[in-house]
C-alpha positions as CSV (number, residue, x, y, z in Angstrom):
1,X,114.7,115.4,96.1
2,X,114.5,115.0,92.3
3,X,112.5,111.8,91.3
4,X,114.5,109.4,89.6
5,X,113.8,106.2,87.0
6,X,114.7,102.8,88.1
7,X,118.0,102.4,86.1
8,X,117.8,98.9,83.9
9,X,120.9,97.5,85.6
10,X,119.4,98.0,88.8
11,X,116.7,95.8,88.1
12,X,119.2,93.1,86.8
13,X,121.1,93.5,89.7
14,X,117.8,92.7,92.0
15,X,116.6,90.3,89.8
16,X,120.3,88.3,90.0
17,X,120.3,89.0,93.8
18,X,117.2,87.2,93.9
19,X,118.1,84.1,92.0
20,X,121.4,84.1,94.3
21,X,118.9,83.9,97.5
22,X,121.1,87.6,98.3
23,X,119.1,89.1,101.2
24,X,122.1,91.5,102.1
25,X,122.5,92.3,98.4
26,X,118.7,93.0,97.9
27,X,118.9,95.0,101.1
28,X,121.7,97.3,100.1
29,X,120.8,97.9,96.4
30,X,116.9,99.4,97.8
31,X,118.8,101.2,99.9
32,X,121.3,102.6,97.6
33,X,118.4,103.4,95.3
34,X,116.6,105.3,97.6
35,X,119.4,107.4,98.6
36,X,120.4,108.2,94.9
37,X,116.7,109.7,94.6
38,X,114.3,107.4,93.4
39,X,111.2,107.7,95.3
40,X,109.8,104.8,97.6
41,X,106.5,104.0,95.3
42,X,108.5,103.5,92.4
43,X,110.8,101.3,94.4
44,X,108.0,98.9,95.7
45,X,105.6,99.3,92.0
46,X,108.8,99.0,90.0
47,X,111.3,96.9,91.3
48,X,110.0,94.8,93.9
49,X,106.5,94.2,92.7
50,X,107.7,93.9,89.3
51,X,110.2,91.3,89.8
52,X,107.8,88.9,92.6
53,X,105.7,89.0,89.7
54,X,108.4,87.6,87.2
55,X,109.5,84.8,90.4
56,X,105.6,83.9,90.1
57,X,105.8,82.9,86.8
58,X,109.1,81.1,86.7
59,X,107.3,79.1,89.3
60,X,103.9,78.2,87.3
61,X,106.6,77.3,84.6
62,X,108.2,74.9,86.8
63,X,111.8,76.9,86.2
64,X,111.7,77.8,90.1
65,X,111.1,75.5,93.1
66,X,108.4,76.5,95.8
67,X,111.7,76.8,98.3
68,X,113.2,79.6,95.4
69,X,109.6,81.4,95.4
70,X,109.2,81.2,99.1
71,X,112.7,82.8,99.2
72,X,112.4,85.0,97.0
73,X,108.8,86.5,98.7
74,X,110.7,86.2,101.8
75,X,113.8,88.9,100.5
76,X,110.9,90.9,98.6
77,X,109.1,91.5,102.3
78,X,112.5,92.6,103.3
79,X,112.9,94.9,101.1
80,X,109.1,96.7,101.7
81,X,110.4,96.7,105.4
82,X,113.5,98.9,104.3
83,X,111.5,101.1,102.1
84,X,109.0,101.5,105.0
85,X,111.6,102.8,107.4
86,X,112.2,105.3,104.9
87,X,108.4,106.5,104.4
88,X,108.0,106.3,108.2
89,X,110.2,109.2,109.0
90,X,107.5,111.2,106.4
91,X,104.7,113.7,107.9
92,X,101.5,112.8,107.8
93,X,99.4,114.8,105.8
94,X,96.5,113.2,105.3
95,X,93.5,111.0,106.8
96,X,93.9,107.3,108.1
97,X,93.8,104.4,106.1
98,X,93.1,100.4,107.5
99,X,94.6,98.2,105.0
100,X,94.2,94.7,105.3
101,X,93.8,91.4,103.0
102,X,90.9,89.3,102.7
103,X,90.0,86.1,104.7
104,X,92.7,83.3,103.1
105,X,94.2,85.6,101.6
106,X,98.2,84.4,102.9
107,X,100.3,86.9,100.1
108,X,100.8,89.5,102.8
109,X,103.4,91.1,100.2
110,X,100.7,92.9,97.9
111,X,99.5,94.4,101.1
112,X,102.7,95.4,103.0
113,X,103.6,97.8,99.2
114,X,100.6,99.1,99.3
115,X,100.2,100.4,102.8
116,X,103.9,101.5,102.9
117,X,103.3,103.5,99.2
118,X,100.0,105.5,100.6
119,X,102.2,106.5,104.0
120,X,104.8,107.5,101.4
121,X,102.2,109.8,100.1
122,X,101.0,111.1,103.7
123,X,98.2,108.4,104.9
124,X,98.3,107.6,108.4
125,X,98.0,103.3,107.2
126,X,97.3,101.0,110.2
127,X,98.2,97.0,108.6
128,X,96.3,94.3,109.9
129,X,98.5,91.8,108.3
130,X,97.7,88.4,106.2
131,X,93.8,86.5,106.4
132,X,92.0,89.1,107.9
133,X,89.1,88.3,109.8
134,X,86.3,90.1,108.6
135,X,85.4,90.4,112.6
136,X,88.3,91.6,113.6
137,X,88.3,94.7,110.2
138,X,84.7,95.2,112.0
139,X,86.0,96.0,115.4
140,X,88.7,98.4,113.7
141,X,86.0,100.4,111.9
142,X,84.1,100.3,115.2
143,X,87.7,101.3,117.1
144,X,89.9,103.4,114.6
145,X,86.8,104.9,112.4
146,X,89.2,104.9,109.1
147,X,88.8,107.4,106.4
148,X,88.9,104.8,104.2
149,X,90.2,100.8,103.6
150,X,91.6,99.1,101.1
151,X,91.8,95.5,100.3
152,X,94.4,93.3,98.7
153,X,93.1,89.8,97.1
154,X,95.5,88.0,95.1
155,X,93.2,84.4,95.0
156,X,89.9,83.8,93.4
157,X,88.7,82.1,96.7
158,X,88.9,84.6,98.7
159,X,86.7,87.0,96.7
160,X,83.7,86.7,98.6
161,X,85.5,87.8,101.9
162,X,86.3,91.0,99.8
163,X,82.6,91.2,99.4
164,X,81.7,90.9,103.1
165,X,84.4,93.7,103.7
166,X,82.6,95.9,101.4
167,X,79.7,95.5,102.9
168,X,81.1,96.4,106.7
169,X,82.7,98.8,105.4
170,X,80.3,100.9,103.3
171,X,77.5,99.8,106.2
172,X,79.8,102.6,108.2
173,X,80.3,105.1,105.5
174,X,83.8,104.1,105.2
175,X,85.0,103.7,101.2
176,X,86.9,100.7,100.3
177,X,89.8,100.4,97.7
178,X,90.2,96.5,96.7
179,X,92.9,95.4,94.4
180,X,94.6,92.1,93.7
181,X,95.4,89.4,91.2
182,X,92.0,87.9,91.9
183,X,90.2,91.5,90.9
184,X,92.2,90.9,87.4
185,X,93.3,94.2,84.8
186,X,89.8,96.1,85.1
187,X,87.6,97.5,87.3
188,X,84.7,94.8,86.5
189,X,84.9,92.4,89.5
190,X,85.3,95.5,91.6
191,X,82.5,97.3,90.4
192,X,79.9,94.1,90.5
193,X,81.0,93.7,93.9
194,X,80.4,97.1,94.7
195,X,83.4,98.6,96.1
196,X,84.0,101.8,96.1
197,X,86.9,101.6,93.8
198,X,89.5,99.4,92.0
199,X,93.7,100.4,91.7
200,X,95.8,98.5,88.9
201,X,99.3,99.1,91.4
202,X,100.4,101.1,94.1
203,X,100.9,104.0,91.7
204,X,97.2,103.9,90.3
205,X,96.2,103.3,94.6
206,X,97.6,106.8,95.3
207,X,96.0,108.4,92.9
208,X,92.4,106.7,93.6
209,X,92.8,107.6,97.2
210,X,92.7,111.2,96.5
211,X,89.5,110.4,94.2
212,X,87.3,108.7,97.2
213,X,84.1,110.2,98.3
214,X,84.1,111.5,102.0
215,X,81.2,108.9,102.3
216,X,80.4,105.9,101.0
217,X,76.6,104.9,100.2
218,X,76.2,101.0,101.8
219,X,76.6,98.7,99.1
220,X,74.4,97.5,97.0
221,X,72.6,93.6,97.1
222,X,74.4,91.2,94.6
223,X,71.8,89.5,92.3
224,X,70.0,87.1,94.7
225,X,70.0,83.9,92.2
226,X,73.6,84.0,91.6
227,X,75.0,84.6,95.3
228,X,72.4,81.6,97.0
229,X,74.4,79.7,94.3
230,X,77.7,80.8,95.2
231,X,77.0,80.3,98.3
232,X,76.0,76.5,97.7
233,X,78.7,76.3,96.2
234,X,80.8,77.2,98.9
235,X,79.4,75.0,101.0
236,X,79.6,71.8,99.2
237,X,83.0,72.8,98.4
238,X,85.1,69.8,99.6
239,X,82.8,67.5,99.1
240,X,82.9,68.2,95.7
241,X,86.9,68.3,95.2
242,X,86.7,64.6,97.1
243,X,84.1,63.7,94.2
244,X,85.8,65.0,91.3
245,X,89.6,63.8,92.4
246,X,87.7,60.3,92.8
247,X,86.7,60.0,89.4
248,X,89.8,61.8,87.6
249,X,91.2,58.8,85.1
250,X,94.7,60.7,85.8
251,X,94.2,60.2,89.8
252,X,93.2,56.6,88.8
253,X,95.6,55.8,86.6
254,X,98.1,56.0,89.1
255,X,96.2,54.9,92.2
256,X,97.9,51.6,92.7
257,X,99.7,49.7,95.3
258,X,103.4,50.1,93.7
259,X,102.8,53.8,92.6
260,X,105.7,56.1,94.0
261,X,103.8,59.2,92.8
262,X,100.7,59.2,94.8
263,X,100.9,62.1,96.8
264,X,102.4,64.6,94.9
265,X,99.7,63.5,92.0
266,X,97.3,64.0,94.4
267,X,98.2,67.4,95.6
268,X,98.6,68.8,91.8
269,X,94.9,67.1,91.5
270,X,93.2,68.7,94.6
271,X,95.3,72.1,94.1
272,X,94.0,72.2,90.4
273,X,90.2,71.0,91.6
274,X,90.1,73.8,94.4
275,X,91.0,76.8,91.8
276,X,88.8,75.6,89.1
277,X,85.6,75.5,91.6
278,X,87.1,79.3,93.2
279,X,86.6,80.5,89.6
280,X,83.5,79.0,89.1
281,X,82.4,80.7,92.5
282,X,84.4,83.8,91.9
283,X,82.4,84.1,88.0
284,X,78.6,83.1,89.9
285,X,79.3,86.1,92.3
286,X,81.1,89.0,90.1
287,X,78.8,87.8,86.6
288,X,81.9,87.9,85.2
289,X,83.1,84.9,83.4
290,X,86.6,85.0,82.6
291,X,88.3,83.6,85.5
292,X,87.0,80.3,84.3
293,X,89.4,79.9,81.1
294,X,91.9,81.9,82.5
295,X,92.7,79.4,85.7
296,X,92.1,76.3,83.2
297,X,94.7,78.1,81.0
């Protein structure tokens, strides 16, 4: 069937259905788009990726609740699921794939779009859902023995599960695609941790998939310094969030008897302490620096 572009009012009409909390709407206008011809990848890249994206920012500016984004992720995961059942009735033409996200890794969504785009292009993609254990990817290398996996990381804490995939997984000969929000717009973060490649979307994942090597070579060491003090770091991680919050003059400034606002303060305080010390972790293990003013910003 002859590709198709996503037409600009259907992306209004998903955005609005989306606002509306629509599930039936959203469900109807994928499939109504798939039928007319436009092909499943551009569906989940385009449409659904595209606008989760948009409800994550309306929620870092405060213009959507949690309840809205949670509702929003939850009609987004629907719509994979519909586009899915499409792909599904697809041949498979090509080898098997483990996709899976890294340990604390809860956004399942970046995940779900990109194992239902590489079955849309013939990979036999076996899921293994939200906050993989990196035991449990071991015993599917040992089980499945995958052509290939690839990783989804959308938060900087989870990085250094990436990294222990990586190394189980090259350890084996089996390449390893990681992607993510965490992995930011370049390949740098990818590349220090040594995987075997880095994909921008589930368009630019397609295409890297057919660019793996049969085998991978076992991954590299990280520099030894940097990693025993990431590692520290990791470990003295709460202890340090309890210190910091402690001796915040905005935590103390409302720390009294009559304040109303205590917990929520406190939450924004620890939530903002935990993903200031992931970057800090995240730039000790990658070398790379930016994370740091870009999770301050």
């Amino acid at each position: 069937m002859r590709q198709l572009s996503i037409p600009a009012d259907a992306l209004r009409n998903y955005d609005h259905a989306l606002a509306r909390g629509d599930a039936a709407a959203i469900a109807a206008l994928v499939q109504d788009m798939l039928a007319s011809g436009v092909e499943p990848v551009s569906m989940l890249a385009d449409v659904v990726a595209a606008a989760q994206r948009e409800v994550g920012q309306r929620w870092q500016r405060g213009a959507w609740t949690v309840a809205q984004e949670h509702a929003a992720t939850a009609m987004a995961i629907s719509a994979t699921r519909v586009v899915d059942e499409r792909v599904q009735q697809r041949p498979i033409t090509r080898g098997s794939v483990v996709v899976a996200c890294a340990e604390r890794e809860w956004h399942a969504l970046p995940a779900m779009i990109i194992s239902c785009a590489l079955r849309a292009a013939g990979w036999d993609t076996r899921l293994l859902g939200a906050s993989t254990n990196p035991l449990r990817l071991n015993q599917h290398l040992q089980d499945l023995g995958p052509d290939a996996v690839a990783v989804s990381c959308s938060v900087l804490g989870s990085l250094p599960t990436c990294r222990r995939f990586i190394e189980a997984s090259t350890a084996v000969g089996v390449p390893i695609l990681v992607g993510g929000a965490a992995f930011g717009d370049d390949d740098v973060c990818a590349r220090a941790l040594r995987a075997t490649a880095w994909a921008r979307d589930a368009h630019d994942a397609m295409t890297v998939m057919d660019d793996l090597p049969a085998v991978a070579e076992p991954a590299l060491p990280l520099p030894e310094a940097a990693a025993a003090e990431q590692a520290a770091l990791a470990e003295d991680h709460r202890r340090l969030v309890a210190l910091l919050r402690e001796r915040w003059s905005l935590v103390a400034a409302i720390t009294t008897p009559e304040a109303d606002t205590l917990h929520s303060v406190m939450d924004i305080a620890d939530d903002a302490l935990h993903q200031i010390l992931h970057a800090i972790s995240a730039a000790l293990l990658t070398g790379d620096h930016r994370p740091i003013p870009e999770t301050a910003g």
